[in-house]
PDB file of N, CA, C and O in Angstrom:
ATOM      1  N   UNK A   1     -12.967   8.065  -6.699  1.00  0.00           N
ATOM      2  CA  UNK A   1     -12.065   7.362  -7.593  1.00  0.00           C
ATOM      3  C   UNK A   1     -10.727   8.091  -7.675  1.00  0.00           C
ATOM      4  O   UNK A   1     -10.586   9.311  -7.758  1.00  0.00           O
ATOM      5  N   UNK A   2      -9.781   7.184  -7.639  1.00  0.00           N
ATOM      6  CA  UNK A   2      -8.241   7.781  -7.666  1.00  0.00           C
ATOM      7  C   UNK A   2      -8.111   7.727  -9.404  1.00  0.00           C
ATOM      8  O   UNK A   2      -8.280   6.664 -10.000  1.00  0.00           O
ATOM      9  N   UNK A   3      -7.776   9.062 -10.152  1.00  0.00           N
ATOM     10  CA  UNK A   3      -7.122   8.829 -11.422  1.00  0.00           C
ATOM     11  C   UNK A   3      -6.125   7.853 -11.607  1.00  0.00           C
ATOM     12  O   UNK A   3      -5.377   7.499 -10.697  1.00  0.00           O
ATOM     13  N   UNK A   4      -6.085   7.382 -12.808  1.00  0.00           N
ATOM     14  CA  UNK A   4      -4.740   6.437 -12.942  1.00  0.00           C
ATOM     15  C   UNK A   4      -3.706   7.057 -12.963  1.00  0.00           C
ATOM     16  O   UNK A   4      -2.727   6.631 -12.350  1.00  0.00           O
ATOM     17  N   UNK A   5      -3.654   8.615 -13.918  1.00  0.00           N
ATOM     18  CA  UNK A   5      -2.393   9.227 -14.171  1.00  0.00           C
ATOM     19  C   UNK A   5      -1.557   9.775 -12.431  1.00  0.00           C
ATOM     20  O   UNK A   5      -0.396  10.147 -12.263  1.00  0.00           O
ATOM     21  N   UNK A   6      -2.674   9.626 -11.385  1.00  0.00           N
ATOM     22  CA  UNK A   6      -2.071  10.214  -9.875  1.00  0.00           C
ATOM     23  C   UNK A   6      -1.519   8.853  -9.232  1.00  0.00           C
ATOM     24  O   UNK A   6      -0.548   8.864  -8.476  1.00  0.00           O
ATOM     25  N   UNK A   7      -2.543   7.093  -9.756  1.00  0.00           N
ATOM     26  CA  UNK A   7      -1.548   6.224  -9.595  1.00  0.00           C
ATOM     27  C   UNK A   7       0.082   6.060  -9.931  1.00  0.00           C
ATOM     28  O   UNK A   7       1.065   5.639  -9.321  1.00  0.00           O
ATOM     29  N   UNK A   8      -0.137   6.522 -10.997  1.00  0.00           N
ATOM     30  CA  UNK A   8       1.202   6.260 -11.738  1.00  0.00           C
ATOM     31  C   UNK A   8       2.511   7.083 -11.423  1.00  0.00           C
ATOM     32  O   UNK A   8       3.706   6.847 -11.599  1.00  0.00           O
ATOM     33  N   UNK A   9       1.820   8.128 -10.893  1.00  0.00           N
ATOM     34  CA  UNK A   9       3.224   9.582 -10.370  1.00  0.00           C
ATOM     35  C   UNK A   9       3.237   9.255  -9.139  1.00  0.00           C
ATOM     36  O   UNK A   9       4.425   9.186  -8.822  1.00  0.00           O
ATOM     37  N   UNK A  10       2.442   8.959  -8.066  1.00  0.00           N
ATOM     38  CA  UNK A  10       2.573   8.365  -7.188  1.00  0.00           C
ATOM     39  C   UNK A  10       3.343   6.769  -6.986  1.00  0.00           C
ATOM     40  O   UNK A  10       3.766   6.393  -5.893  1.00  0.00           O
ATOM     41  N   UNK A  11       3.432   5.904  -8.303  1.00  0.00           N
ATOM     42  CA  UNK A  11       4.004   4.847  -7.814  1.00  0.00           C
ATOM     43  C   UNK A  11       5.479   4.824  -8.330  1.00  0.00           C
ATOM     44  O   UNK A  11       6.309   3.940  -8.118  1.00  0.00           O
ATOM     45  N   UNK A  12       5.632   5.920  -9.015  1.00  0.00           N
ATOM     46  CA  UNK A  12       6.537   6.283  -9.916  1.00  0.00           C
ATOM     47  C   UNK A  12       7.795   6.981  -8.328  1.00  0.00           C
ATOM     48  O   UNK A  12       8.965   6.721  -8.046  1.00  0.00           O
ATOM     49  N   UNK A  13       7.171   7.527  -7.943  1.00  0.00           N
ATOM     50  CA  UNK A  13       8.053   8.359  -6.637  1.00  0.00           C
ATOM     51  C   UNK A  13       9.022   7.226  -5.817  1.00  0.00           C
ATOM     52  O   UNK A  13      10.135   7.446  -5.339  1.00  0.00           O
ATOM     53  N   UNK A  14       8.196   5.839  -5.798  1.00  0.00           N
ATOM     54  CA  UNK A  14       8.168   4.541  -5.111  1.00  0.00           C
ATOM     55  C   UNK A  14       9.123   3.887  -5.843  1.00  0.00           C
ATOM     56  O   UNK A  14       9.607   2.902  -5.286  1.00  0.00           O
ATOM     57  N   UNK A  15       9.638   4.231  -7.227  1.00  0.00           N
ATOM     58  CA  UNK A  15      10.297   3.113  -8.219  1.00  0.00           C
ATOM     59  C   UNK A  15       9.719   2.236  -8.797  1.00  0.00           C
ATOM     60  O   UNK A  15      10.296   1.344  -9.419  1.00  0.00           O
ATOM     61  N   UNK A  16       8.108   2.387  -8.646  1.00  0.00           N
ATOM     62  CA  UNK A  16       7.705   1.566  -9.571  1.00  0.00           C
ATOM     63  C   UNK A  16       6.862   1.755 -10.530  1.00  0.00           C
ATOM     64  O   UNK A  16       5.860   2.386 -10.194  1.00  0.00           O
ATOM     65  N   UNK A  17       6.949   1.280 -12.097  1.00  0.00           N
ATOM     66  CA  UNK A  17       6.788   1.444 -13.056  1.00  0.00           C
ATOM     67  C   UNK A  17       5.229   1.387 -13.609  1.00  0.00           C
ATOM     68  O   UNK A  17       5.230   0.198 -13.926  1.00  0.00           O
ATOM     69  N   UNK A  18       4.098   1.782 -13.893  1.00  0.00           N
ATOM     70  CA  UNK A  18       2.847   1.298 -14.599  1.00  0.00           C
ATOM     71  C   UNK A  18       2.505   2.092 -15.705  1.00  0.00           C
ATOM     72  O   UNK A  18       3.172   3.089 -15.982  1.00  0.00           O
ATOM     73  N   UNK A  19       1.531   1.745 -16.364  1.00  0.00           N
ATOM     74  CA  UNK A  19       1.411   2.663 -17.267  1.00  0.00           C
ATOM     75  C   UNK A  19      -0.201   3.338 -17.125  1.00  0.00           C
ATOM     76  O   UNK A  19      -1.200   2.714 -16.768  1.00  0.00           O
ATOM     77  N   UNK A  20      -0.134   4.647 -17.475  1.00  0.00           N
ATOM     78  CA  UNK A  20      -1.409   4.774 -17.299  1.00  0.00           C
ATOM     79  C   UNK A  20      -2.210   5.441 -18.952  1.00  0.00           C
ATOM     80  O   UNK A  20      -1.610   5.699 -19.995  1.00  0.00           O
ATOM     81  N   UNK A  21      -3.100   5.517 -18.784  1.00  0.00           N
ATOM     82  CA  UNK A  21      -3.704   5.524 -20.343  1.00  0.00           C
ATOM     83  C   UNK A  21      -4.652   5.412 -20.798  1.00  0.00           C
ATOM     84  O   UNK A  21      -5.622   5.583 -20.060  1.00  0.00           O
ATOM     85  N   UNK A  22      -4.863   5.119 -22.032  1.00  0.00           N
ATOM     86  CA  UNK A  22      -5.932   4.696 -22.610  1.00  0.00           C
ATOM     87  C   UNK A  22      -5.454   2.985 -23.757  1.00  0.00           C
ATOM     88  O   UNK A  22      -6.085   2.342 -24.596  1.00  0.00           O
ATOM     89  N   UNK A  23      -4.281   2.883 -23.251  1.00  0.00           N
ATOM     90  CA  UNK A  23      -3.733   1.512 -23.923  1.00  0.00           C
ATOM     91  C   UNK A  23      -4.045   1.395 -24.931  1.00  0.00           C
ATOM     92  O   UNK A  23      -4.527   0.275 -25.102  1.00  0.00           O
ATOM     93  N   UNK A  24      -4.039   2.256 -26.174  1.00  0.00           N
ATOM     94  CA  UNK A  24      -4.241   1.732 -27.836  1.00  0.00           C
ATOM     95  C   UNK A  24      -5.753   1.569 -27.912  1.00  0.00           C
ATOM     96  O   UNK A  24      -6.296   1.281 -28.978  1.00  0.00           O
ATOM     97  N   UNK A  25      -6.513   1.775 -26.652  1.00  0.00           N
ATOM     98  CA  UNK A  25      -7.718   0.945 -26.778  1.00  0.00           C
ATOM     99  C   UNK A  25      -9.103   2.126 -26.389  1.00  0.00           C
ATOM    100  O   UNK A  25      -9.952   1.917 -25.523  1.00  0.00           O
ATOM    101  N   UNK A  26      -9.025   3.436 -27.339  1.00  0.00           N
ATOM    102  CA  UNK A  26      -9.985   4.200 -27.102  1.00  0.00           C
ATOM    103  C   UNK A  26     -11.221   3.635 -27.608  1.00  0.00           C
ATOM    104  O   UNK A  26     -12.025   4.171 -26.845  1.00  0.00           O
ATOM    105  N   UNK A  27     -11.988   2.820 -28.483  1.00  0.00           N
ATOM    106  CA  UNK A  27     -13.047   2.840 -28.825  1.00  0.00           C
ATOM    107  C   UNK A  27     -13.573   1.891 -27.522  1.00  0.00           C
ATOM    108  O   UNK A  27     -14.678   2.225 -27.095  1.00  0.00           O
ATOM    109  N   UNK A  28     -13.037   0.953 -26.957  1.00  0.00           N
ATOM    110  CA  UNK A  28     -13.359   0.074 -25.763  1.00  0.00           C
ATOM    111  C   UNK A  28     -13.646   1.124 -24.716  1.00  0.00           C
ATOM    112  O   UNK A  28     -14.755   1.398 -24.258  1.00  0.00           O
ATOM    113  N   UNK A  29     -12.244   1.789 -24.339  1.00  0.00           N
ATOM    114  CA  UNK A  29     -12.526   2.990 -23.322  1.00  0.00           C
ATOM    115  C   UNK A  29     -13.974   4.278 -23.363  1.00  0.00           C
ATOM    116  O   UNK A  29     -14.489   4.786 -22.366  1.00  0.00           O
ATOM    117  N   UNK A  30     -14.317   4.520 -24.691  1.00  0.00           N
ATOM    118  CA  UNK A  30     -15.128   4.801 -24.470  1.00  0.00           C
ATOM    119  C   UNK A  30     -16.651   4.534 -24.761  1.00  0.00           C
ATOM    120  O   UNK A  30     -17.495   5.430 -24.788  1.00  0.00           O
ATOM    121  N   UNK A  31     -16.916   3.140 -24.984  1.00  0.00           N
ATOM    122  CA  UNK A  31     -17.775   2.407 -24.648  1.00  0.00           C
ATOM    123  C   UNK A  31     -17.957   1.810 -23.376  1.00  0.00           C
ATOM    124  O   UNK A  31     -19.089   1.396 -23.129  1.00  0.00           O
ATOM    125  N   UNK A  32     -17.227   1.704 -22.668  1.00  0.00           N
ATOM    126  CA  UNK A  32     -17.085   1.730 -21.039  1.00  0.00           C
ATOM    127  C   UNK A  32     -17.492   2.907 -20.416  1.00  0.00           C
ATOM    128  O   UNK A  32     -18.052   3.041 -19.328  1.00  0.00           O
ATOM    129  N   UNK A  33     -17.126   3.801 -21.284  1.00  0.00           N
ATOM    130  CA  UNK A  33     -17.476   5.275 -20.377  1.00  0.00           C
ATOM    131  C   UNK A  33     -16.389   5.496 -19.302  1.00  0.00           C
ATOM    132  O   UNK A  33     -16.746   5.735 -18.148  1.00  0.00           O
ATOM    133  N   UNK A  34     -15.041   5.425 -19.633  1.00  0.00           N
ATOM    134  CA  UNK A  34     -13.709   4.928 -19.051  1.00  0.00           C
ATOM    135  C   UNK A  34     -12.875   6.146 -19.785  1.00  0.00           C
ATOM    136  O   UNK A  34     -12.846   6.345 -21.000  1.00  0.00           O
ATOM    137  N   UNK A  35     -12.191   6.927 -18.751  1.00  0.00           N
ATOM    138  CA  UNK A  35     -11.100   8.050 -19.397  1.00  0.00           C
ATOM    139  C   UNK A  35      -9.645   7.178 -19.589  1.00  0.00           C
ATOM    140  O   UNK A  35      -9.081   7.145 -20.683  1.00  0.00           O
ATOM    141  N   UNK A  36      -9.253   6.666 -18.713  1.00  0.00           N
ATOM    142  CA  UNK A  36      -8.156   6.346 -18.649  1.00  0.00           C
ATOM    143  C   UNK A  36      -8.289   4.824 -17.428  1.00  0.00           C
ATOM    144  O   UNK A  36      -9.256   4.579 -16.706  1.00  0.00           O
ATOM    145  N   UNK A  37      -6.957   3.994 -17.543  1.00  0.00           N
ATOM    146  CA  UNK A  37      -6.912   3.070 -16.698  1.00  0.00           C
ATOM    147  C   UNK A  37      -5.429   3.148 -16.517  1.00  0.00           C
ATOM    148  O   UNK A  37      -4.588   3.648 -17.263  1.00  0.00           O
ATOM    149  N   UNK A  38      -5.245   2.348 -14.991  1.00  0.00           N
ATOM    150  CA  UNK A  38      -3.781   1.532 -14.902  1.00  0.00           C
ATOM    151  C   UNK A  38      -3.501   0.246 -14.911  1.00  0.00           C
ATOM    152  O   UNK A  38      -4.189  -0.758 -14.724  1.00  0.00           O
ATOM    153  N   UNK A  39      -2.578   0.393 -15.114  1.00  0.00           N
ATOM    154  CA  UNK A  39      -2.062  -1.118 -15.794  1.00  0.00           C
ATOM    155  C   UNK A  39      -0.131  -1.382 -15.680  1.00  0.00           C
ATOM    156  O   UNK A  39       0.921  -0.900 -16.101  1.00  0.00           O
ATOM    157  N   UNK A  40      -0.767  -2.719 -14.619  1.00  0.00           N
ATOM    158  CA  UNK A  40       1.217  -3.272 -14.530  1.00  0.00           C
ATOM    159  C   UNK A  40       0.923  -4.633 -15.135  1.00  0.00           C
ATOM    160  O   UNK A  40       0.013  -5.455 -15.248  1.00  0.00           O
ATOM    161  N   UNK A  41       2.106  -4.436 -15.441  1.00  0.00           N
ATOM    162  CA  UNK A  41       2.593  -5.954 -16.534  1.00  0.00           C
ATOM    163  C   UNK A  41       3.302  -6.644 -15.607  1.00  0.00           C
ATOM    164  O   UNK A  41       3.670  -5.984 -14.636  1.00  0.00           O
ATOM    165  N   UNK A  42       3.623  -7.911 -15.646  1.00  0.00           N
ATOM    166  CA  UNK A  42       4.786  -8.453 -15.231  1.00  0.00           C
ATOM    167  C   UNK A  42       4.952  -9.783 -15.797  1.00  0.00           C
ATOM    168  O   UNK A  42       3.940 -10.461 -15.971  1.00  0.00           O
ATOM    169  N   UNK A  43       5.776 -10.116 -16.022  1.00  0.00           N
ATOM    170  CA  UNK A  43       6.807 -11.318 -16.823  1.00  0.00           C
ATOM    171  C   UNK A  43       7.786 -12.554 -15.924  1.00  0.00           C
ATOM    172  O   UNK A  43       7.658 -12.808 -14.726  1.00  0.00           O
ATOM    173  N   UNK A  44       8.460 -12.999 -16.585  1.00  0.00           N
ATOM    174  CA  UNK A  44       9.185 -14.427 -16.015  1.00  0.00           C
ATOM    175  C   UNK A  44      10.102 -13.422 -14.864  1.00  0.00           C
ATOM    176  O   UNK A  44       9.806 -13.400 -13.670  1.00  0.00           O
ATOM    177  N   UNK A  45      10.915 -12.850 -15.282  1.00  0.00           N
ATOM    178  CA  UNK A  45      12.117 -12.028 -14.357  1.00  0.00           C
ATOM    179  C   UNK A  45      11.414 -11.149 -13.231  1.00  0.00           C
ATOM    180  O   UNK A  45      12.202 -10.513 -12.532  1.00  0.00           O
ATOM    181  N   UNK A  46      10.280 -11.032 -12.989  1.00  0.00           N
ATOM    182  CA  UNK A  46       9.423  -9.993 -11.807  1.00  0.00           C
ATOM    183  C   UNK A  46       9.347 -11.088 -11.108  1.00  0.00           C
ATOM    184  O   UNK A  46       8.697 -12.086 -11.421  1.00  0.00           O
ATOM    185  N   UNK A  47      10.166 -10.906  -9.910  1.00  0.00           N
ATOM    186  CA  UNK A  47      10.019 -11.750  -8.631  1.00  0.00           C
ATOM    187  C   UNK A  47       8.720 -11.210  -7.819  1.00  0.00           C
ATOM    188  O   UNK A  47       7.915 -10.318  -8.085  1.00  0.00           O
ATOM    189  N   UNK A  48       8.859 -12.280  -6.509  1.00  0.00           N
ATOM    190  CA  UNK A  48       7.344 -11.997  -5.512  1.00  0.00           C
ATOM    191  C   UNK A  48       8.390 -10.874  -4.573  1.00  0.00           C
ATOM    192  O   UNK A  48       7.729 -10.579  -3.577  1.00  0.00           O
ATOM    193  N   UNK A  49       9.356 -10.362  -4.539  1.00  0.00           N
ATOM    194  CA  UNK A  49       9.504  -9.175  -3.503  1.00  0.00           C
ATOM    195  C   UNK A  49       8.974  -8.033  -4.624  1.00  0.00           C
ATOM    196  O   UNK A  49       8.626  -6.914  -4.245  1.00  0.00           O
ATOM    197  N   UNK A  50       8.952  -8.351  -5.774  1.00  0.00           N
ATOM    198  CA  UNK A  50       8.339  -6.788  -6.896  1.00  0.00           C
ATOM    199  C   UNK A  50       6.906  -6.782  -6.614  1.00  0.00           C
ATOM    200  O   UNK A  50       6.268  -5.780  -6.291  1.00  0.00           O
ATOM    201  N   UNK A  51       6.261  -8.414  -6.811  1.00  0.00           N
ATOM    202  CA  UNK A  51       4.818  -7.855  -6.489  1.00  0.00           C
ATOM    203  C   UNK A  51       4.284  -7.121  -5.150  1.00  0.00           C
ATOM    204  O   UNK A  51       3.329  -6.358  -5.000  1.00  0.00           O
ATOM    205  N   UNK A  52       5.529  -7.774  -3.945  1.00  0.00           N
ATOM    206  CA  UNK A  52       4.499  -7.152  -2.855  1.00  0.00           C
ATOM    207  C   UNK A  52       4.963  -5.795  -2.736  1.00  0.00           C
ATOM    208  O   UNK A  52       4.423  -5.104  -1.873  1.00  0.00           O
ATOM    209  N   UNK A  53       6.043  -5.193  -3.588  1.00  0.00           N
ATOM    210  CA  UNK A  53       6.286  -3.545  -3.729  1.00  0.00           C
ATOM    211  C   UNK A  53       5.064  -3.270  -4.148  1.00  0.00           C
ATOM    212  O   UNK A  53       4.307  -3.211  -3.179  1.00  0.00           O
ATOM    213  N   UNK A  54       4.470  -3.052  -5.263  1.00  0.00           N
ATOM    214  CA  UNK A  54       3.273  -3.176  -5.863  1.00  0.00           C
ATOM    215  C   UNK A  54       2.401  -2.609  -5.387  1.00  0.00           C
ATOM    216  O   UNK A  54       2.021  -1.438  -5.405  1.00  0.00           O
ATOM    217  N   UNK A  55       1.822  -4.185  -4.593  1.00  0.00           N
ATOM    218  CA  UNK A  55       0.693  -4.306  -3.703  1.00  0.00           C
ATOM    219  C   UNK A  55       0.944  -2.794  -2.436  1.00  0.00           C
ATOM    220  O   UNK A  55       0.309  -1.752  -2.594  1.00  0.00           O
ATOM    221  N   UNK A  56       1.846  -2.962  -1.390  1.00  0.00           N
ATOM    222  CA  UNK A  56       2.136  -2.686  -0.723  1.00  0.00           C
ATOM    223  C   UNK A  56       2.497  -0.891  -1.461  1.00  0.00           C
ATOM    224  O   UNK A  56       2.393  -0.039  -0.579  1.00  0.00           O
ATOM    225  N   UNK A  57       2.841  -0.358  -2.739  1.00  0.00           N
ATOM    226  CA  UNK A  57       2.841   1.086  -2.775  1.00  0.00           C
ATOM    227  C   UNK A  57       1.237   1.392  -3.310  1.00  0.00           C
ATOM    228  O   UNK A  57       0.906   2.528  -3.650  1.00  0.00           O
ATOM    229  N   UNK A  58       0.666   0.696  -3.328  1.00  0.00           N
ATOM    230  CA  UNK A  58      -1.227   0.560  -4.015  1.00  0.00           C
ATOM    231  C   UNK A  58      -1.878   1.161  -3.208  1.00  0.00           C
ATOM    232  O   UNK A  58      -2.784   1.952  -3.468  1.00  0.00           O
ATOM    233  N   UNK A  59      -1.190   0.614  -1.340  1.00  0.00           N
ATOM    234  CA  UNK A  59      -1.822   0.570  -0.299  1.00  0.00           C
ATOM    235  C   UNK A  59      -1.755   1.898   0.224  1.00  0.00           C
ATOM    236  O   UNK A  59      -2.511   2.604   0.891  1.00  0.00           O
ATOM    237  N   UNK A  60      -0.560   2.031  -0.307  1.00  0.00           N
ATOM    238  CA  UNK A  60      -0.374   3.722   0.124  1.00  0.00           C
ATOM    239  C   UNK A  60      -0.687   4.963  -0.568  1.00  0.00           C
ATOM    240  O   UNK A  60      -0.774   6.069  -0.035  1.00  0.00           O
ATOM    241  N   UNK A  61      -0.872   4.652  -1.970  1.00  0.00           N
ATOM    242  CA  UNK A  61      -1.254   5.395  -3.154  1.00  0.00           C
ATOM    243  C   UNK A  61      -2.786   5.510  -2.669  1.00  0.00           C
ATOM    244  O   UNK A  61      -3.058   6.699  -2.506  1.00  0.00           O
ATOM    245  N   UNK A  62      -4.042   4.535  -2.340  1.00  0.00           N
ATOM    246  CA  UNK A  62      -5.065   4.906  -1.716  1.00  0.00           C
ATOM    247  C   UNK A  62      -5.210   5.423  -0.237  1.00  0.00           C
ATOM    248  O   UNK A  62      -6.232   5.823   0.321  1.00  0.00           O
ATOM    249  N   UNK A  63      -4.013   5.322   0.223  1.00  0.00           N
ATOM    250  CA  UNK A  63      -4.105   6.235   1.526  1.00  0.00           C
ATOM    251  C   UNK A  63      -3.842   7.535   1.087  1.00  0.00           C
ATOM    252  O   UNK A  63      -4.334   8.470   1.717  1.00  0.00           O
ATOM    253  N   UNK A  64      -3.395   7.668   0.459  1.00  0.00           N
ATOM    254  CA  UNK A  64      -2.994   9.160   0.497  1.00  0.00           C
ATOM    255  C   UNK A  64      -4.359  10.184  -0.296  1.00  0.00           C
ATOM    256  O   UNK A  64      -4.675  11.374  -0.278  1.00  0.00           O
ATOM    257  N   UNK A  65      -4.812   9.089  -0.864  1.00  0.00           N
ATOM    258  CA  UNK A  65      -6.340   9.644  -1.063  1.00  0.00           C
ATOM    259  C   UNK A  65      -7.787   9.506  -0.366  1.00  0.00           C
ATOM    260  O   UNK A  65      -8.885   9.850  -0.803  1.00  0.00           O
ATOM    261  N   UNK A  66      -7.362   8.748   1.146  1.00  0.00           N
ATOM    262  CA  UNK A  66      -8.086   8.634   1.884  1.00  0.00           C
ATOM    263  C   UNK A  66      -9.299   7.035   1.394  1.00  0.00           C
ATOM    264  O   UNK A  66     -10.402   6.892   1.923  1.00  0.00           O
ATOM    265  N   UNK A  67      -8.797   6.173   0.464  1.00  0.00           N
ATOM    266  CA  UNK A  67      -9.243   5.267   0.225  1.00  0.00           C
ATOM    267  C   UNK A  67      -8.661   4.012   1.395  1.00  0.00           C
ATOM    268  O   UNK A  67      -7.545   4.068   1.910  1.00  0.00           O
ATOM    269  N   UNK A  68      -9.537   3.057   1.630  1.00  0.00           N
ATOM    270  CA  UNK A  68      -9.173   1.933   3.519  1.00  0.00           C
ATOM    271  C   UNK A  68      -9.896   0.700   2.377  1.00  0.00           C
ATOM    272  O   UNK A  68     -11.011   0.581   1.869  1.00  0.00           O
ATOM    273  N   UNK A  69      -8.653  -0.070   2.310  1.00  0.00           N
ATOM    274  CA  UNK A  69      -9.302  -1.195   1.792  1.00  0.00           C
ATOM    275  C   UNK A  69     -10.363  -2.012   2.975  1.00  0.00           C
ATOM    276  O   UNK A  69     -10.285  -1.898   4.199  1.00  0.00           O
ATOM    277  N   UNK A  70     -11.249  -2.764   2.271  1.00  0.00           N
ATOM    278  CA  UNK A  70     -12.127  -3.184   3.219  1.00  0.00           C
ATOM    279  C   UNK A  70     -11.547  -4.617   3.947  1.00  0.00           C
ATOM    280  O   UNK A  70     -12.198  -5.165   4.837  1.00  0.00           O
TER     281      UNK A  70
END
């Protein structure tokens, strides 16, 4: 498993923004048995060239941890 907080400095290098955390939402998190998650938002003004930044720095954020999507 890739931490969220190594998603986030990693997508952060890329220019792009997520948050990583526990989102206001520790009693859920740890009834999941969940330290932390990531999480991108996006709204009316996030075009499709932002999502495939996204997608496309995700792809590389699990390469660099040796994760190969299937």
């Amino acid at each position: 498993d890739i931490h969220p907080h190594d998603i986030a400095t990693i997508l952060d290098q890329d220019g792009i923004c997520i948050r990583a955390g526990h989102h206001c939402a520790q009693p859920l998190m740890r009834r999941l048995n969940v330290t932390a998650t990531a999480r991108a938002s996006f709204y009316l003004y996030n075009g499709l060239d932002e999502v495939d930044a996204l997608a496309g720095a995700l792809v590389k954020a699990g390469a660099l941890f040796g994760y190969v999507p299937a």
